[in-house]
C-alpha positions as CSV (number, residue, x, y, z in Angstrom):
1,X,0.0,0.0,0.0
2,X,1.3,3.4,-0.9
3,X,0.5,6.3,1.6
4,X,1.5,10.1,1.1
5,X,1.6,12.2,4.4
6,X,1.7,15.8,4.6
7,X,2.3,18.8,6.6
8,X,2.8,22.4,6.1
9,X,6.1,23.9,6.7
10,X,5.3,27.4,5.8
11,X,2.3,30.0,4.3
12,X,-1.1,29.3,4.0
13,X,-4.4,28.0,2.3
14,X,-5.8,31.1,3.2
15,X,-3.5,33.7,1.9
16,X,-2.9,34.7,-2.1
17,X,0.7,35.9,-1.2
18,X,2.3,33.3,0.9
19,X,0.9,29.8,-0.6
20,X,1.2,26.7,1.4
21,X,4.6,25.0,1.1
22,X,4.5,20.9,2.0
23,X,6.5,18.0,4.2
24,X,5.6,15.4,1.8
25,X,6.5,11.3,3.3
26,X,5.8,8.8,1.1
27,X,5.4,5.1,2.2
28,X,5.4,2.2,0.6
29,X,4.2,-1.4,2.1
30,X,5.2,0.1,5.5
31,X,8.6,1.8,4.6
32,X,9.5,5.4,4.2
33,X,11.0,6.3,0.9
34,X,11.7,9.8,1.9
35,X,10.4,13.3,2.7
36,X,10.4,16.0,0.2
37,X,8.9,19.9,0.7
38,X,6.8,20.7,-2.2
39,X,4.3,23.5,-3.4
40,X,0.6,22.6,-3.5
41,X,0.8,22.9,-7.0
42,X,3.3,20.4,-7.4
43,X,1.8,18.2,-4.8
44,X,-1.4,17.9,-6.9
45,X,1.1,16.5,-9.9
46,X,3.1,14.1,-7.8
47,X,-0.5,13.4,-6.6
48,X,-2.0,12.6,-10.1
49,X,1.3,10.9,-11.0
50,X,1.9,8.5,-8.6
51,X,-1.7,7.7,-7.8
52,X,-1.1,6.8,-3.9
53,X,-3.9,4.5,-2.0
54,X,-4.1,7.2,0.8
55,X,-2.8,10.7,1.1
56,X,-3.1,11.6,4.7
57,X,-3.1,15.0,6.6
58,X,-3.9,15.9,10.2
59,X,-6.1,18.8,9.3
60,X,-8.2,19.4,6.4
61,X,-7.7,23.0,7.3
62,X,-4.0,22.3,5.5
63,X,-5.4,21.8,2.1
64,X,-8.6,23.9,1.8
65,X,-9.6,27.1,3.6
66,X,-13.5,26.2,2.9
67,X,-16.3,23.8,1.9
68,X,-15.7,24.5,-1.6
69,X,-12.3,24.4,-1.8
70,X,-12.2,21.0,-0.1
71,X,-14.7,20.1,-3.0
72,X,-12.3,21.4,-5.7
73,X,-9.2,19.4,-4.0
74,X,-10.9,16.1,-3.7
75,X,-12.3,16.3,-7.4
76,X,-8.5,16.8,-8.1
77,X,-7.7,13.5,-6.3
78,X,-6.9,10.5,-8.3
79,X,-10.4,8.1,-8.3
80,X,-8.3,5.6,-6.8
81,X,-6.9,7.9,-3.5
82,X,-8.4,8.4,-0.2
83,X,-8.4,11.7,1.4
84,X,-7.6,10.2,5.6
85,X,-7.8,13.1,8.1
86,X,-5.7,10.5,11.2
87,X,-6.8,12.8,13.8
88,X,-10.7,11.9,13.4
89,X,-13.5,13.2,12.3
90,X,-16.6,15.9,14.1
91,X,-14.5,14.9,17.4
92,X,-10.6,15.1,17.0
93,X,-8.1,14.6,18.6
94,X,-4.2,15.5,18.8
95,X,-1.3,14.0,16.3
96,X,0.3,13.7,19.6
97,X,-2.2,11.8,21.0
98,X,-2.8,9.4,17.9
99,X,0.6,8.4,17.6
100,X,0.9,7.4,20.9
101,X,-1.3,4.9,20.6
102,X,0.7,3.2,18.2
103,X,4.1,3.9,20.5
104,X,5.4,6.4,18.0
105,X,7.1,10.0,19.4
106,X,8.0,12.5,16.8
107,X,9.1,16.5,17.0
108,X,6.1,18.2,17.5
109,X,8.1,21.6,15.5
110,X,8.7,19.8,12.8
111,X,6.6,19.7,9.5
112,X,9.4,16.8,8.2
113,X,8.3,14.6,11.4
114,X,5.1,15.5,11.7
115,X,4.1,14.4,7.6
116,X,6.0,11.2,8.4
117,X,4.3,10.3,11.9
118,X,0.9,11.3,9.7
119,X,2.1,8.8,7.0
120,X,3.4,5.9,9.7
121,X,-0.5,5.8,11.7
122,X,-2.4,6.4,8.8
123,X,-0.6,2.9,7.0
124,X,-1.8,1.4,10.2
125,X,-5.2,2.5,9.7
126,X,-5.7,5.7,11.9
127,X,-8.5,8.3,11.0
128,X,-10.7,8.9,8.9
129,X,-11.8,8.5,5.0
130,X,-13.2,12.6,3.9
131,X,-16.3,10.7,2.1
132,X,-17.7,14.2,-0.1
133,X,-19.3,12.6,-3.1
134,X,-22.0,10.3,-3.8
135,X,-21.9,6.9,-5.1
136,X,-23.2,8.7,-8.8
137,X,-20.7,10.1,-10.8
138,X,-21.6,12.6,-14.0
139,X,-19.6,12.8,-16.9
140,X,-20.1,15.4,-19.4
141,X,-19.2,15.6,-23.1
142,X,-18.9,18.8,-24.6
143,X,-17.5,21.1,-27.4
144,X,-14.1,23.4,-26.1
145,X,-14.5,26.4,-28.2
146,X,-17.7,28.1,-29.6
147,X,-17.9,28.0,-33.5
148,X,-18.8,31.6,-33.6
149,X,-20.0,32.9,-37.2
150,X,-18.9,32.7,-40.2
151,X,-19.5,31.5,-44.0
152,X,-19.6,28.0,-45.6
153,X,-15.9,27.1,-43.8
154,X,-17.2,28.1,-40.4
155,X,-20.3,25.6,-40.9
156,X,-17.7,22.7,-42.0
157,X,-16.0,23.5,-38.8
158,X,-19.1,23.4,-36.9
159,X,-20.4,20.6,-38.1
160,X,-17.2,19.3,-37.1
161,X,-16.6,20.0,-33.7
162,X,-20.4,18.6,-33.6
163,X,-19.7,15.3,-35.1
164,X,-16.3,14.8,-32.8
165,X,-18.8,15.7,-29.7
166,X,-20.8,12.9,-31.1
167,X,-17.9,9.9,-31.5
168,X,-16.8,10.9,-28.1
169,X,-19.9,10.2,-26.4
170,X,-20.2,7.0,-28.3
171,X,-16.9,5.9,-27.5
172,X,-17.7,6.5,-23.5
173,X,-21.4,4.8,-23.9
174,X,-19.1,2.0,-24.9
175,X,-17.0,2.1,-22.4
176,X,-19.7,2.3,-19.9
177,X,-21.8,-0.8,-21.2
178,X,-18.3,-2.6,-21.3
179,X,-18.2,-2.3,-17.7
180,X,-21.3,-3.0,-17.0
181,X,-22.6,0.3,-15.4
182,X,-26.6,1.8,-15.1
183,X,-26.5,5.2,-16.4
184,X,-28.6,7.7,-17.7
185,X,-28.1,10.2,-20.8
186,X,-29.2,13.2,-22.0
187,X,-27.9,15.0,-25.6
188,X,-28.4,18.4,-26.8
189,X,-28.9,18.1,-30.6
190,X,-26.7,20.5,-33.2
191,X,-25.6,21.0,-36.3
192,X,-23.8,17.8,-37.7
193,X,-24.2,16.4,-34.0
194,X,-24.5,17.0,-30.4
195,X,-23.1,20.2,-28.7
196,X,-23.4,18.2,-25.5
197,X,-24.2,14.9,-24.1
198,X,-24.3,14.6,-20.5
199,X,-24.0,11.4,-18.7
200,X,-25.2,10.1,-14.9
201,X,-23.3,7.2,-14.3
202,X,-25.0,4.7,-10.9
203,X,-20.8,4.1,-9.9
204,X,-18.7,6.0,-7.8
205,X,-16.0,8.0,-9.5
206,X,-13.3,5.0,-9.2
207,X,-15.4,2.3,-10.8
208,X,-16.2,5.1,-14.0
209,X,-13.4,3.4,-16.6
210,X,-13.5,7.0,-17.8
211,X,-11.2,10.0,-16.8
212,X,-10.9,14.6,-17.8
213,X,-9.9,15.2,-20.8
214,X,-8.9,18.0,-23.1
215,X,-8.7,17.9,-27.2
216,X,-8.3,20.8,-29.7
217,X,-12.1,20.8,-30.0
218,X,-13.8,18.5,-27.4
219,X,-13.6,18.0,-23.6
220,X,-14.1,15.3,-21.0
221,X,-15.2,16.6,-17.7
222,X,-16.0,13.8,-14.8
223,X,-16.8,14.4,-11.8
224,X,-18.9,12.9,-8.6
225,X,-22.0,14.5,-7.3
226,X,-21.2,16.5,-3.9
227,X,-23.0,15.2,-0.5
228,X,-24.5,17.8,0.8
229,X,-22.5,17.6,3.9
230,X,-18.9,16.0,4.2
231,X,-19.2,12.7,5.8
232,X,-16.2,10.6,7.8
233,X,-15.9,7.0,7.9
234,X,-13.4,5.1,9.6
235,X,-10.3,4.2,8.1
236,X,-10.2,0.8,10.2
237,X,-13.4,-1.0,10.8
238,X,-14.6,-2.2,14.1
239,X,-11.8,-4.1,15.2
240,X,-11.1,-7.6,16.1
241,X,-10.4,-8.0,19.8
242,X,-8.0,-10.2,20.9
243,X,-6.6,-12.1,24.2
244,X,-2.4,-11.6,23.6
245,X,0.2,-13.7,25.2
246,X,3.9,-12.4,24.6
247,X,6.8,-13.8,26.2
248,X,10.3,-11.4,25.5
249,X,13.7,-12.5,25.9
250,X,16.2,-13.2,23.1
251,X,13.7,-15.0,20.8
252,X,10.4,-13.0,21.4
253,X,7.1,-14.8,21.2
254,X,3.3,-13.7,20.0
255,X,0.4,-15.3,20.3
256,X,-2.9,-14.2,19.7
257,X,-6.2,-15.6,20.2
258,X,-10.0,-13.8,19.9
259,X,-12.7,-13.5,22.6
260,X,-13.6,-17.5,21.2
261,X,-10.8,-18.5,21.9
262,X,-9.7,-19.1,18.2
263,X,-5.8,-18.7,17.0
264,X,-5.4,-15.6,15.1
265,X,-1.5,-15.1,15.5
266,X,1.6,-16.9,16.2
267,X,4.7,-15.8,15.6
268,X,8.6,-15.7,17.2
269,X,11.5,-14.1,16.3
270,X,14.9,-12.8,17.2
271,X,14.6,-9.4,15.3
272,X,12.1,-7.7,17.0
273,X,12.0,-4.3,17.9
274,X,9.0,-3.0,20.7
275,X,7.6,-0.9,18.1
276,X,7.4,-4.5,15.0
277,X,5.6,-6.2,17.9
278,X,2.7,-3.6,18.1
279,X,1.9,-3.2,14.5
280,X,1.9,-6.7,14.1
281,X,-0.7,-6.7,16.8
282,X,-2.3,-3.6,15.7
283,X,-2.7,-5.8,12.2
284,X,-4.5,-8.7,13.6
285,X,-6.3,-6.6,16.1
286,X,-7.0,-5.1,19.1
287,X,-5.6,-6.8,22.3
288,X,-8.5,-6.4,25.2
289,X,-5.7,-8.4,27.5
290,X,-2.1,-8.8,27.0
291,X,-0.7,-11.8,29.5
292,X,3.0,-12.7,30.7
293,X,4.0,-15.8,32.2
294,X,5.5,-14.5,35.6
295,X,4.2,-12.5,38.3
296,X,5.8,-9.6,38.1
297,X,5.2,-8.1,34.2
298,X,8.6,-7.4,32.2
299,X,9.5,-3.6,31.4
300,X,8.9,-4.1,27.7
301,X,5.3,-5.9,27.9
302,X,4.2,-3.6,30.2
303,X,4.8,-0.6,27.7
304,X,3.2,-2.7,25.2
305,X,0.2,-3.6,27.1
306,X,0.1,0.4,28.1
307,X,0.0,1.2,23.9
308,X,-2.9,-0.5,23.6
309,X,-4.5,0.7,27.4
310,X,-5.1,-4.0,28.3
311,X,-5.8,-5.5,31.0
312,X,-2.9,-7.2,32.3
313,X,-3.1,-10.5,33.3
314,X,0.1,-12.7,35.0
């Protein structure tokens, strides 16, 4: 899974002089390829480029300064990207505070650290998905330029631009019956064709096999329908709990079991760090107890059992 994290380092969504500059982290299947500072406007092409699953911030106030703009942004987004606010959604909470829970510390002052830390919980499933369109997307087909006036050469031109209009709309309808989507269309007749022919397509914008375009005389425009209001849904569904046994010492040992008692994890290893043994448990779950084999609980399980606020048990 590739996840983007960003932060601001220095101006503003809300001012025309001093534009927002970027801490962008990008992470790959859990490992940080690097942090670069980029302007929004190159964000948005690294953005479209790349294509990442999730690009995560800790405020949406960082990338829009209203309702609208927040629109604009995630109509911007690749189909295929999630907008995750990790801090949470009507009721939020610190970056501070989220990270802790998965034992991670970072510089609070700095942007570098903070996009990182924003990248690191939301690949563990922190936050929030920004959910701002319905699942109906519209696509509209229309000419780029007016014809304007003119003699016999202006009607061959219009009849044209018309015609292309036309083939373009058939080539989506195609495209859309391929995939096997409900829609609904409606064409304005013209001279030598349709001046525009406007589709509603019963698919959210990433199942549309359809993207914008932009010819010399005809243009693509797809887009979802806006909620009315900007809903959040968790990143992370309701989570499994789980009963955790973990025995450190040279070779560390994990097992995992849910509220059935069924297996859900087993694993040992020499090579593990504090921080490998909770996101392996934040991956299977979330422990309820976490138990030791002696009375008196070892430094490192305590401070694991503390990550995830368990019950101990001895």
């Amino acid at each position: 899974m590739k996840v983007f994290g960003i932060d601001i380092i220095k101006g503003s969504v809300r001012s025309r002089t001093r534009r927002p500059v970027y801490a962008l982290c990008r992470m790959e299947d859990g490992e940080i390829l690097g942090v670069d500072e980029v302007t929004g406007f190159r964000l948005q092409r690294i953005l479209a480029a790349e294509r990442p699953d999730i690009l995560a911030v800790d405020s949406l106030q960082e990338i829009a300064a209203d309702r609208s703009e927040l629109y604009a942004f995630l109509q911007a987004l690749p189909p295929s990207t999630k907008l995750v606010q990790v801090t949470g959604g009507e009721r939020k909470e610190t970056l501070g505070k989220v990270a802790a829970r998965y034992n991670i510390s970072f510089n609070k002052f700095d942007p570098h650290a903070e996009a990182r830390t924003t990248a690191q919980v939301a690949s563990l499933g922190a936050g929030v998905e920004v959910i701002a369109f319905e699942n109906t997307t519209d696509i509209v087909v229309s000419r780029r330029r007016s014809p304007g006036r003119g003699g016999w050469s202006q009607n061959r031109y219009t009849r044209k631009i018309h015609g292309d209009v036309m083939q373009e709309a058939r080539r989506i309808e195609d495209k859309l019956r391929g995939a096997g989507l409900d829609y609904e269309k409606k064409e304005t007749k013209a001279f030598g064709g349709y001046s525009r022919v406007a589709f509603r397509v019963v698919a959210p914008r990433d199942m549309v096999p359809v993207s914008s375009s932009r010819g010399s005389d005809v243009q693509v425009r797809v887009a979802g329908r806006e909620l009315d209001r900007i809903r959040f849904e968790p990143l992370s569904s309701r989570p499994r709990y789980l009963i955790v046994g973990l025995d450190p010492g040279t070779t560390t040992g994990i097992a995992a079991l849910d509220l059935d008692g069924n297996l859900i994890h087993l694993s040992s290893s020499r090579q593990m760090a504090m921080s490998d043994i909770i996101e392996e448990l934040y991956r299977a779950g979330k422990p309820l107890i976490i138990a030791s084999d002696v009375q008196q609980m070892p430094y490192s399980v305590e401070k694991i059992r503390r990550a995830f606020n368990a019950i101990p048990y001895t």
